[in-house]
C-alpha positions in Angstrom: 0.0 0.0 0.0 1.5 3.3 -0.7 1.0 6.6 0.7 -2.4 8.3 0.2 -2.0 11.2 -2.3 -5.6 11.8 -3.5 -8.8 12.1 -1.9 -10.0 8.5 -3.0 -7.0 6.4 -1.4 -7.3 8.9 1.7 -10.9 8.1 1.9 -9.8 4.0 1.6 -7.1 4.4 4.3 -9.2 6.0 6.4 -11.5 3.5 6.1 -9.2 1.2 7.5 -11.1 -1.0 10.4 -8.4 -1.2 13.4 -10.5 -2.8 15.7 -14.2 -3.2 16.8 -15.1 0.4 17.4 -12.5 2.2 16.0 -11.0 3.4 12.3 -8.2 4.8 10.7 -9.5 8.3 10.1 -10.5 9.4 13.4 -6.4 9.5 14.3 -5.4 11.3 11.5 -6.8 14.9 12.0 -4.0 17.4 13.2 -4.7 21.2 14.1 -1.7 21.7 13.0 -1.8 19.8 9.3 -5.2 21.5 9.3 -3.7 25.0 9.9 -0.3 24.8 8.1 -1.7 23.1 5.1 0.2 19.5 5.3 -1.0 16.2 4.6 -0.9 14.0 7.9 -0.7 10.6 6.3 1.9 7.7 6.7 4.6 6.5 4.3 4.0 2.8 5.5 0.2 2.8 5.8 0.4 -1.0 6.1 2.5 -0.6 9.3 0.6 2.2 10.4 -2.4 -0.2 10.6 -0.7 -2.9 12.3 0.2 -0.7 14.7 -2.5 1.3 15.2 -4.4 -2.2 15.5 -2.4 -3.4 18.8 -2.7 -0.2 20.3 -6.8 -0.2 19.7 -7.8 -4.0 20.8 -5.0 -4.4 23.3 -5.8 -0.7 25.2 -8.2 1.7 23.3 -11.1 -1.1 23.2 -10.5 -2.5 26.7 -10.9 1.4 28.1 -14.2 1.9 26.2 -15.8 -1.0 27.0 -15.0 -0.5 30.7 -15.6 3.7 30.8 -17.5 4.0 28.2 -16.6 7.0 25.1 -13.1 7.4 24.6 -12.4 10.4 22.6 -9.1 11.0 20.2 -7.5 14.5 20.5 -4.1 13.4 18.6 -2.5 10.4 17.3 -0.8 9.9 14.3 1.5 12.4 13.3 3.9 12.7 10.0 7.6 13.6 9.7 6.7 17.1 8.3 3.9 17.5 10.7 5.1 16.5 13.8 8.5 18.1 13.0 7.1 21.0 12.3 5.5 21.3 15.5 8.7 19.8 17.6 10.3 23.1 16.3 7.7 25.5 17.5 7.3 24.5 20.8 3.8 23.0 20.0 3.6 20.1 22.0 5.2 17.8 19.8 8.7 15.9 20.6 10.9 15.7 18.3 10.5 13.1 15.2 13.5 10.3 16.6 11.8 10.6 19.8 8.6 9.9 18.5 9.4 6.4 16.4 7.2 4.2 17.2 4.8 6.6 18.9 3.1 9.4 17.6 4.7 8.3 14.0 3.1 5.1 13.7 4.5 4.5 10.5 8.2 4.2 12.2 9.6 1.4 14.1 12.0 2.9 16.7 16.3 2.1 16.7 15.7 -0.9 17.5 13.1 -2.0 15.0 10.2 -2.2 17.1 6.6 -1.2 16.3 4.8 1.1 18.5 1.9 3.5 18.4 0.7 6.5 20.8 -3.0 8.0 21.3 -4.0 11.5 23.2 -6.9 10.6 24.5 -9.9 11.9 26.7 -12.3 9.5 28.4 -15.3 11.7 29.6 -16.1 9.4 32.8 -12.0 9.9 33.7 -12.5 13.7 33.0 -15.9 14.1 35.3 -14.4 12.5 37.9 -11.6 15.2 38.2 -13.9 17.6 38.0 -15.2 15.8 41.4 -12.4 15.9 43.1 -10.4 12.9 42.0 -6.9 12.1 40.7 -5.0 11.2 37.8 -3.2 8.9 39.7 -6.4 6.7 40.1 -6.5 6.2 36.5 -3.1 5.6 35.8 -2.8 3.0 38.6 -6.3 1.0 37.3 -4.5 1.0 33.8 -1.1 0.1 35.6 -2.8 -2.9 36.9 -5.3 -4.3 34.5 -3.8 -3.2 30.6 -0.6 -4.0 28.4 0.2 -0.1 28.4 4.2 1.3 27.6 3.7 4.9 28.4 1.1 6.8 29.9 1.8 10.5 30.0 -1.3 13.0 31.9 -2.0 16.7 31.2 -4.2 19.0 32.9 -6.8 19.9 30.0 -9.9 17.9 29.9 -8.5 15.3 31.9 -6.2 13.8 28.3 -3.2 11.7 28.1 -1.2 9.7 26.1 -1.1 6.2 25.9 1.2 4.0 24.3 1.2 0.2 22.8 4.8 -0.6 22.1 6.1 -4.7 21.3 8.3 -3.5 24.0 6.6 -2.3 27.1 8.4 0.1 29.1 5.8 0.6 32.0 6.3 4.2 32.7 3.8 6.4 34.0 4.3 10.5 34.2 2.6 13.5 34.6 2.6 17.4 33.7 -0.3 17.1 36.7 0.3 17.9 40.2 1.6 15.3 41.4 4.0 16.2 38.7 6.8 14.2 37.7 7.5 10.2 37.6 5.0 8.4 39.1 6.2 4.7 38.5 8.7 3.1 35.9 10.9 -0.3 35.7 12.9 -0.9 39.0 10.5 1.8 41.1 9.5 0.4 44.4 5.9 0.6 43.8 6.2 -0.6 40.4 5.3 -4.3 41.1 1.9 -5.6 43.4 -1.8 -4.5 42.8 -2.4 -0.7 43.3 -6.2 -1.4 44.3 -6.2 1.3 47.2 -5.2 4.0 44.7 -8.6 3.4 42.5 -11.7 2.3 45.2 -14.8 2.9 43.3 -13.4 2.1 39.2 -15.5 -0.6 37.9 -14.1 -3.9 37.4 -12.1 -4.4 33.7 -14.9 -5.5 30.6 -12.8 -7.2 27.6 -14.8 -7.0 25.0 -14.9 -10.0 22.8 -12.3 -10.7 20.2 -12.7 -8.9 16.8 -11.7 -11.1 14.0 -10.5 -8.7 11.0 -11.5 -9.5 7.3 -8.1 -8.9 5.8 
């Protein structure tokens, strides 16, 4: 599959079914392609989709099923785009950083696949708004989902999550409690974290989603 270049093959690829509830096109809108006039699509759509697959049934589907709506506020970003915005301060590290994260369609140095979602999950964002932490929700995913990097921000309750075939298990946050909360080799990294979330409902799996292609 090549890179969509006309409306019809970016209508196809974003037709792309990644899992059960969830399809290429809604991670592909940028404010910034949108604004600056680039095209936000991959140069390996095939890999793109494989990745963008693991990270919907293995963490995006698990989160809906159990909390219900799970909104997209970024994703997938191209070289030119996401560069563009690494060197304007908007938001955006830079493009080697982002291999196998935000650039689905780029395995990191050491050939691995990956792929990264900002996301907002209403039920996570009203329960902020009364009084809870984003510590609750990192720990419930800490304990129940194959996650590689959560990362919280104080708008709307978003964050990034990552799928990577290499996990690294890190939780942080631009949130007070600001900082590292746990990673590989932390003393609270290991055991069930059940105290930190009293009150989440139990994990839903939803049942496996058998793809035509």
């Amino acid at each position: 599959m090549r890179t969509p270049r006309s409306v019809r093959t970016v209508e196809r690829f974003g037709r792309a079914r990644l899992s059960r509830s969830f399809f290429m096109r809604e991670f592909l809108f940028s404010e910034i392609a949108c604004i600056e006039g680039m095209r936000n699509m991959p140069d390996d759509p095939q890999l793109a989709i494989a990745a963008g697959r693991a990270l919907c049934e293995h963490l995006l589907e698990p989160l809906q099923a159990t909390f219900g709506r799970v909104a997209i506020r970024s994703s997938y970003r191209s070289p030119e785009v996401n560069g563009f915005g690494n060197a304007r301060d908007l938001s955006c590290a830079s493009n080697e950083h982002n291999r196998a994260r935000h650039a689905w369609d780029r395995r990191d140095a050491d050939g691995h696949m990956g792929a990264m979602a900002t996301i907002v999950i209403p039920w996570h964002m009203d329960r902020l708004r009364d009084g809870g932490s984003w510590t609750s929700m990192a720990w419930w995913i800490h304990d129940h989902l194959p996650y590689s990097e959560l990362e919280f921000y104080p708008k709307l309750g978003a964050f990034n999550i990552a799928w990577h075939e290499m996990p690294k298990r890190r939780i942080s946050s631009y949130v007070e409690p600001r900082g590292l909360l746990t990673a590989p080799g932390h003393a609270n990294h290991h055991g069930d974290h059940g105290e930190h979330y009293s009150g989440y409902p139990a994990l839903v799996v939803p049942p496996p989603f058998l793809h035509d292609d």
